[in-house]
C-alpha positions as CSV (number, residue, x, y, z in Angstrom):
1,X,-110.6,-34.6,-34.5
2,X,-112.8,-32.1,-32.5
3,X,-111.0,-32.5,-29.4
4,X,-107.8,-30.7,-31.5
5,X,-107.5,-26.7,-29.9
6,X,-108.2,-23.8,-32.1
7,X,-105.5,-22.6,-33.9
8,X,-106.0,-19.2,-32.0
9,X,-106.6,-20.8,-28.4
10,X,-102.8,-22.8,-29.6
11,X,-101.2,-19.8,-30.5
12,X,-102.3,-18.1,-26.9
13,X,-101.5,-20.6,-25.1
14,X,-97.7,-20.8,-26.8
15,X,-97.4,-17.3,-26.0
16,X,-98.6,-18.2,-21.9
17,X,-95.5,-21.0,-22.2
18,X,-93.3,-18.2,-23.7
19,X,-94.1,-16.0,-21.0
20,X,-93.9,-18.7,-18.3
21,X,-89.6,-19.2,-19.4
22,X,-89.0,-15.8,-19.6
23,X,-90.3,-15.2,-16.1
24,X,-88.6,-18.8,-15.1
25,X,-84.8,-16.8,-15.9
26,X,-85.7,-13.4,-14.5
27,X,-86.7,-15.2,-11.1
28,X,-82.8,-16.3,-11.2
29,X,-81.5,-13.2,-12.2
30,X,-80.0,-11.2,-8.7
31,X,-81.6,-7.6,-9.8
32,X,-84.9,-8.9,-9.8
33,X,-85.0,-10.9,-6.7
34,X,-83.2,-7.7,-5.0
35,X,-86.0,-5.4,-5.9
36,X,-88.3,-7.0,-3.7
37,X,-91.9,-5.3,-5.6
38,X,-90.8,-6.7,-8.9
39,X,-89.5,-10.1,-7.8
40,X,-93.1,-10.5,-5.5
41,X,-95.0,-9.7,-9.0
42,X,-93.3,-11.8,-11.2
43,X,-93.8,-15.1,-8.5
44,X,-97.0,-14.7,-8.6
45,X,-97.2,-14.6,-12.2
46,X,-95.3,-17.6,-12.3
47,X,-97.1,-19.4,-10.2
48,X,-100.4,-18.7,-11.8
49,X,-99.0,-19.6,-15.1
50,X,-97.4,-22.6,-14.3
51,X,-100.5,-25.1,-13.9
52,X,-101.5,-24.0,-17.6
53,X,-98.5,-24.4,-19.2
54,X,-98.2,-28.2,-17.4
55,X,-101.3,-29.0,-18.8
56,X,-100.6,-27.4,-22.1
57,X,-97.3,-29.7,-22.4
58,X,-99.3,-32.5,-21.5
59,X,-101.7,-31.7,-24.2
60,X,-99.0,-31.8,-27.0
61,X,-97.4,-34.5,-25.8
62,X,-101.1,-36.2,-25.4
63,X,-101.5,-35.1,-29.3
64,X,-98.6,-36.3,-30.2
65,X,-98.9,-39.9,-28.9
66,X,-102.4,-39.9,-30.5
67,X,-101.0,-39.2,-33.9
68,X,-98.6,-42.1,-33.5
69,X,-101.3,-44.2,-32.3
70,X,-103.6,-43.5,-35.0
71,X,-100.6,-44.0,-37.8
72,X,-100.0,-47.1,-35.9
73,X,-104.3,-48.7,-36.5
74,X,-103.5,-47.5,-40.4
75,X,-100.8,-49.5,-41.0
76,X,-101.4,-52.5,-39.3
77,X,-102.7,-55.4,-40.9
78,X,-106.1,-56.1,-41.4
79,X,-105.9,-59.9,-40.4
80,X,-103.4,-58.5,-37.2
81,X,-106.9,-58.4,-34.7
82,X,-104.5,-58.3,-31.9
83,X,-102.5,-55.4,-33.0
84,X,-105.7,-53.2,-34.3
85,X,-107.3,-54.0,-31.2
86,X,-104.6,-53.0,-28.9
87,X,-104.3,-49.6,-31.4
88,X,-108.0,-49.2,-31.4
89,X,-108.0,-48.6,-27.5
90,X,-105.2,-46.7,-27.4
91,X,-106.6,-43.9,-30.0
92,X,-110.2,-43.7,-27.1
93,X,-108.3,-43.7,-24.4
94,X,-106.0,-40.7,-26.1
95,X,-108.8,-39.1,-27.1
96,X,-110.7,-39.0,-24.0
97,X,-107.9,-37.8,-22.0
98,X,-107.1,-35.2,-25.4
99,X,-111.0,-34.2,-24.9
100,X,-110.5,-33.7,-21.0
101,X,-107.5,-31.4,-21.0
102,X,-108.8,-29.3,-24.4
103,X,-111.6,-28.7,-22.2
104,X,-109.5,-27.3,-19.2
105,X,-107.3,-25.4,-21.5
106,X,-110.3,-23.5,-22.8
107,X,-111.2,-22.4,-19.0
108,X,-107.5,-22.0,-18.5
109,X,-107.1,-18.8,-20.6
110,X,-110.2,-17.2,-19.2
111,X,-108.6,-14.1,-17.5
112,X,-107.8,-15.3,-14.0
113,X,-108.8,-12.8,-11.1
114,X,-105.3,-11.2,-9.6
115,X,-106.7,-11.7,-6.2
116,X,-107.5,-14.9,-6.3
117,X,-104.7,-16.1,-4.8
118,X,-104.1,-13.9,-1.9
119,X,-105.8,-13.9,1.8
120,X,-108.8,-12.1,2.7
121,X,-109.9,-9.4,5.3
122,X,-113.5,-10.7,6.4
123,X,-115.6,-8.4,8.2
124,X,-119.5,-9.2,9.2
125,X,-121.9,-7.0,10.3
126,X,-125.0,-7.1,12.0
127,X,-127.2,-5.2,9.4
128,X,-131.9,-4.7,10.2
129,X,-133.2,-6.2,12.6
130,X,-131.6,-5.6,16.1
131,X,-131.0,-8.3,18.5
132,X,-131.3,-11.3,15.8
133,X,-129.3,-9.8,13.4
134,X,-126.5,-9.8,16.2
135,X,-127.0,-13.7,16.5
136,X,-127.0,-14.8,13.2
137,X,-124.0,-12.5,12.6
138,X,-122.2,-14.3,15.1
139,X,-123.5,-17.4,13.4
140,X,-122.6,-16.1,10.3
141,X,-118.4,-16.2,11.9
142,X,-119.1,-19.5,13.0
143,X,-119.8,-20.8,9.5
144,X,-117.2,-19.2,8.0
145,X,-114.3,-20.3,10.8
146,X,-115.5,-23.7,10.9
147,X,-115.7,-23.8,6.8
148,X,-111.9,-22.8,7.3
149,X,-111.1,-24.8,9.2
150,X,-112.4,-27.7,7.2
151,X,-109.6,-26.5,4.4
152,X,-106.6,-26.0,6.5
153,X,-107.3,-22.0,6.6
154,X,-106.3,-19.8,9.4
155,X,-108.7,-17.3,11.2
156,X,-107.6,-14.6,13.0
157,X,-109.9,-12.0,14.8
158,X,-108.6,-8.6,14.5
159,X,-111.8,-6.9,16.0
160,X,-114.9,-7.7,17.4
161,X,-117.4,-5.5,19.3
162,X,-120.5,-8.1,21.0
163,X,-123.8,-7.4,21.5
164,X,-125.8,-7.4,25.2
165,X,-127.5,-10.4,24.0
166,X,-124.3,-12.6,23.0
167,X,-124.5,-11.6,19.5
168,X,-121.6,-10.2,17.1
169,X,-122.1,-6.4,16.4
170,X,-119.0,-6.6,14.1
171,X,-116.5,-9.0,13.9
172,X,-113.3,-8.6,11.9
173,X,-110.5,-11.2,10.9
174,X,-107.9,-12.3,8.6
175,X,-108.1,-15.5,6.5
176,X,-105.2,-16.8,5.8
177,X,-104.4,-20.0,3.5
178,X,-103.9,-21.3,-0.2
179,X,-106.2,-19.4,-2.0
180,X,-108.8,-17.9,0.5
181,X,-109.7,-14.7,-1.8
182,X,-110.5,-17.3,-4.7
183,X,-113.3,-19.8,-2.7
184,X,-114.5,-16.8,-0.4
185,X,-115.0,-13.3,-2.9
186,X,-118.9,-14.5,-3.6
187,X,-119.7,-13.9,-0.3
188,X,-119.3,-10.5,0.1
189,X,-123.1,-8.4,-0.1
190,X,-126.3,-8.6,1.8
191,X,-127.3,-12.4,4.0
192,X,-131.2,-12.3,4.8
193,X,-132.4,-14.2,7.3
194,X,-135.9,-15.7,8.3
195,X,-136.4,-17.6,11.5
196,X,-138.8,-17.3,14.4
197,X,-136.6,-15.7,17.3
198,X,-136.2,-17.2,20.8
199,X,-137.6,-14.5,21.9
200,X,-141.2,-14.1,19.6
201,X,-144.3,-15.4,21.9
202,X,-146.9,-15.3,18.6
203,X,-143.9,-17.5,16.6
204,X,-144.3,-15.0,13.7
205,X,-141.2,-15.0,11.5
206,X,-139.0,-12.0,11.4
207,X,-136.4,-11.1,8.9
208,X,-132.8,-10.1,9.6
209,X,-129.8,-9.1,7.4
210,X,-126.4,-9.2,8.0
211,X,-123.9,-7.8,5.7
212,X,-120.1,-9.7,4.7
213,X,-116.9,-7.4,3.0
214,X,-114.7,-10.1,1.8
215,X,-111.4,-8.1,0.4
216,X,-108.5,-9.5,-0.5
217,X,-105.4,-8.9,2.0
218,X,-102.9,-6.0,0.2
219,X,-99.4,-5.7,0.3
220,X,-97.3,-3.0,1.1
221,X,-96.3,-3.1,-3.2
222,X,-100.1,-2.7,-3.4
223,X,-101.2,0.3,-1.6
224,X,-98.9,2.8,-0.4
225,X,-99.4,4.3,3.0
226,X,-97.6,7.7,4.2
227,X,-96.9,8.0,7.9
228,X,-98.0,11.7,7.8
229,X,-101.3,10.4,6.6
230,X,-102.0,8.6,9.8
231,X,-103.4,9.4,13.1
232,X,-102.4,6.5,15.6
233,X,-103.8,6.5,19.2
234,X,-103.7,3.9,21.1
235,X,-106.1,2.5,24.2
236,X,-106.7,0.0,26.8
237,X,-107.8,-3.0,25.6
238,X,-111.2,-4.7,26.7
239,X,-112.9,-7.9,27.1
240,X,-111.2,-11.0,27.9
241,X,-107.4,-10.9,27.8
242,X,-106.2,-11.8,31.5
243,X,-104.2,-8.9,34.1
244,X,-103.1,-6.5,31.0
245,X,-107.1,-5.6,30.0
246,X,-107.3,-2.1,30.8
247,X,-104.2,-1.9,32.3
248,X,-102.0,-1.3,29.2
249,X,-102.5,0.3,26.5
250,X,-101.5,-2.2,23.5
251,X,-104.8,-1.5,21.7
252,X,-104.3,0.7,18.5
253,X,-106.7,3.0,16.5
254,X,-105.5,4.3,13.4
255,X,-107.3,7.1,11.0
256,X,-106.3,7.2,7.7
257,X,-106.5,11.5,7.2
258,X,-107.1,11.3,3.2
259,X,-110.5,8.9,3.5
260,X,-111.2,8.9,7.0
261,X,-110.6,5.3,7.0
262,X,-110.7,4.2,11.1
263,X,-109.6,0.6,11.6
264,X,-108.5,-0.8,15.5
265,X,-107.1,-3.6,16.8
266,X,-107.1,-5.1,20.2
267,X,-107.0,-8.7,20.0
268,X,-103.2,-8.9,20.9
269,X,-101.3,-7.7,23.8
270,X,-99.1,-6.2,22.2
271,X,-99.1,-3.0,20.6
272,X,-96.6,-3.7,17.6
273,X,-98.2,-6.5,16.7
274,X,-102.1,-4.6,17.3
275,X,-100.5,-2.1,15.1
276,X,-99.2,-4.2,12.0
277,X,-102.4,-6.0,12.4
278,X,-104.3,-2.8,12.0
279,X,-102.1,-1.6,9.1
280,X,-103.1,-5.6,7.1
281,X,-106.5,-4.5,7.5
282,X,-106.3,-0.6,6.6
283,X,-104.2,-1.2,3.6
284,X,-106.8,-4.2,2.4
285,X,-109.9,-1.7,2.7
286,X,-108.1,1.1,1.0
287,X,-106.8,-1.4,-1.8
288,X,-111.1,-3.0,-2.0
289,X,-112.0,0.7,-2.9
290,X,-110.0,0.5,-5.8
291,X,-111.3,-2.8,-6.8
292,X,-115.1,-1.4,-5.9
293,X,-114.4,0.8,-8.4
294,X,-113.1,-0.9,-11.1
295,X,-116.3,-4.0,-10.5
296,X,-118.6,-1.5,-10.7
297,X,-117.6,-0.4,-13.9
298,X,-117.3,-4.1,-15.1
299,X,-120.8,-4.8,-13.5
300,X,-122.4,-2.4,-15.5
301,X,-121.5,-4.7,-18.5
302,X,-122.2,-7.8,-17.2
303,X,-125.7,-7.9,-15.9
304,X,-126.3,-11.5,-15.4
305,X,-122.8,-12.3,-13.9
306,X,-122.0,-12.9,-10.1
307,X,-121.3,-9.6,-8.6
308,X,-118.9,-10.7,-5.8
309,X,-118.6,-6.7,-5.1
310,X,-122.3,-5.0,-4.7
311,X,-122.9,-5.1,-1.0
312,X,-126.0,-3.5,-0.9
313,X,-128.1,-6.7,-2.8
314,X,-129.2,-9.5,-1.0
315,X,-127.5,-12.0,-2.3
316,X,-128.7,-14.9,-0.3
317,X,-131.8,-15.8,1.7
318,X,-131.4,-18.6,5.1
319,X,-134.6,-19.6,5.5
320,X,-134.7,-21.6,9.2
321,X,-138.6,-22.9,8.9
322,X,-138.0,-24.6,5.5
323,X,-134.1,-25.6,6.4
324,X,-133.9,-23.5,3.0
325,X,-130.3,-21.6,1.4
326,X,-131.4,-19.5,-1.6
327,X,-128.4,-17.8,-3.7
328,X,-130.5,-15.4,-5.6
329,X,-127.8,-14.7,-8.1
330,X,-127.7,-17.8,-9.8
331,X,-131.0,-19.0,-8.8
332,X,-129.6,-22.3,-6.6
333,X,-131.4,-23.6,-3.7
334,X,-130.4,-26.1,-1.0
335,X,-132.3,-27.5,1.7
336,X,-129.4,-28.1,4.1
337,X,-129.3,-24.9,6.2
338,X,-127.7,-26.7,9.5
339,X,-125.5,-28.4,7.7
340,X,-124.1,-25.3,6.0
341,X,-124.4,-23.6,8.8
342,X,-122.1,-25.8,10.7
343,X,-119.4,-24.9,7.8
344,X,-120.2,-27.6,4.6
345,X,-120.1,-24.2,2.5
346,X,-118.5,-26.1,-0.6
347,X,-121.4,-27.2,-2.6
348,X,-122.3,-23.3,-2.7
349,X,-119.0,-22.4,-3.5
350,X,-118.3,-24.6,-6.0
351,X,-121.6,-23.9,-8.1
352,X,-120.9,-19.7,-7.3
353,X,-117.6,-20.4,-9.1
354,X,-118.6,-22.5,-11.9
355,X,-121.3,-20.0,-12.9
356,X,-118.8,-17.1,-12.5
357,X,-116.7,-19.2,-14.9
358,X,-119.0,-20.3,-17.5
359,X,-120.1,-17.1,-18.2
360,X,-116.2,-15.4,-18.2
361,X,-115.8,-18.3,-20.8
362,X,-118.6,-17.1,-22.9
363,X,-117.2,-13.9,-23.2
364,X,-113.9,-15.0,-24.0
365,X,-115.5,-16.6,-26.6
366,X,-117.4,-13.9,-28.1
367,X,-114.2,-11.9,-27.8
């Protein structure tokens, strides 16, 4: 049957269910859930691992009811219509369900991204083009909140500094949900926009860019941060924010000495909680350095793939006269702009990461 797995894909995926119990008894074991890096490393793990090694029970046991099915339609009778019938329709109906989840185990071994399942640090800024760029960066935050909210996400701003003309100079917040680095690490690059402003008498078009960092949120296991490498100061806090605006100073600053790294906080009142913010947001940029790094290695080798870390291509084009999305990396084009705008980001999410995972499966198997 073709729908049986390769003996190679079997033998992997054995070793994933092998994997799976060991990890299932060190989760129990006291040692490991008191040494709080290792037990937060091996949950993960576990989680990831176990939605394959469901499926990959449900495939044997799948196979194995096939087998009995089909040893059932030999033996019958051939004047038992009934009885080959009822066998006949057992052995498609095993088979298309054998076909399905042979299919899923193939994606399943493609090496999953270790990020994928944590929260994200999303930061937009206004790139070229002044004033507009300002507006459809603020627009930009709209898209993305209201898209989160759509999947049960949270949205937290952590920083934001406005323009004169209502616009978002740079806006930074933390995503937080099932998933969020998974559905949202496309996004990160170079947004071009083309619109005629408010503003443009002649109703010439002008283009606008706007740039997204979407970084997955790091743990304290992830990057280490020495006290003695930070300078924190802290400030009065502006904007809206009732009698304690520039009365107290709850806003934080901190400088990261090795990198020069300068993150701030303001949005709450209260200076622990600015500065734990802060900290989320420094470690998550010092940890997407490391990452940068290791994608642009990886990018070198993979030319035609998605690359969810190059910020300085344009990755996507929002043409307002035509009510036209272009994603330039896989060539897909929607004429929906309002309605994506307005946060119905799906169908472009959904083709970025089927793209990103039919070519990771070619690899895997060429490898």
């Amino acid at each position: 049957m073709s729908d049986m797995l390769d003996p190679k894909l079997e033998s992997k995926l054995s070793g994933v269910e092998e994997r799976f119990e060991r990890l299932s008894h060190e989760l129990g074991d006291p040692a490991v859930v008191a040494d709080r890096a290792r037990f937060t490393s091996s949950s993960r793990t576990f989680a990831e691992l176990e939605p394959v090694v469901r499926k990959f029970r449900e495939y044997r046991k799948a196979h194995s009811e096939w087998i009995g099915a089909k040893e059932l339609l030999e033996s019958s009778a051939d004047d038992d219509a009934e009885l080959r019938g009822l066998a006949t329709e057992e052995v498609k109906g095993l088979e298309a369900r054998l076909e399905r989840l042979s299919r899923e185990l193939k994606l399943s071994v493609v090496p999953a991204d270790p990020n994928d399942a944590r929260n994200v640090v999303l930061e937009i800024r206004a790139g070229a083009g002044g004033d507009e760029a300002t507006l459809f960066a603020g627009e930009m935050f709209r898209m993305y909140s209201r898209y989160a909210e759509s999947v049960g996400w949270k949205v937290q701003t952590t920083g934001l500094s406005e323009s004169g003309v209502g616009g978002v100079k740079e806006i930074i917040a933390i995503v937080e949900g099932d998933r969020v680095y998974s559905r949202l690490k496309f996004e990160s690059g170079v947004h071009r926009v083309q619109r005629v402003p408010a503003t443009e008498a002649q109703g010439r078009i002008h283009t606008s860019a706007v740039t997204v960092a979407v970084m997955p949120e790091a743990d304290e296991v992830d990057v280490q941060i020495e006290d003695k490498d930070l300078r924190i100061d802290t400030f009065c806090s502006s904007g809206p924010g009732g009698q304690s605006v520039n009365t107290t100073y709850s806003a934080v600053r901190i400088v990261h000495l090795p990198t020069d790294t300068v993150v701030q906080c303001q949005d709450e009142r209260s200076y622990h909680k600015n500065k734990v913010r802060a900290l989320q947001v420094l470690r998550s940029r010092l940890y997407d350095v490391k990452l940068a790094e290791q994608r642009e290695a990886i990018a070198r080798e993979r030319r035609g793939l998605v690359k969810s870390g190059d910020r300085s291509e344009k990755i996507r084009t929002y043409n307002f006269p035509q009510s036209r999305i272009t994603d330039h990396r896989i060539g897909l084009t929607v004429h929906n702009l309002h309605d994506v705008l307005d946060g119905n980001l799906g169908t472009i999410i959904d083709a970025l990461i089927s793209h990103d995972q039919g070519e990771r499966l070619k690899q895997e198997v060429e490898v």
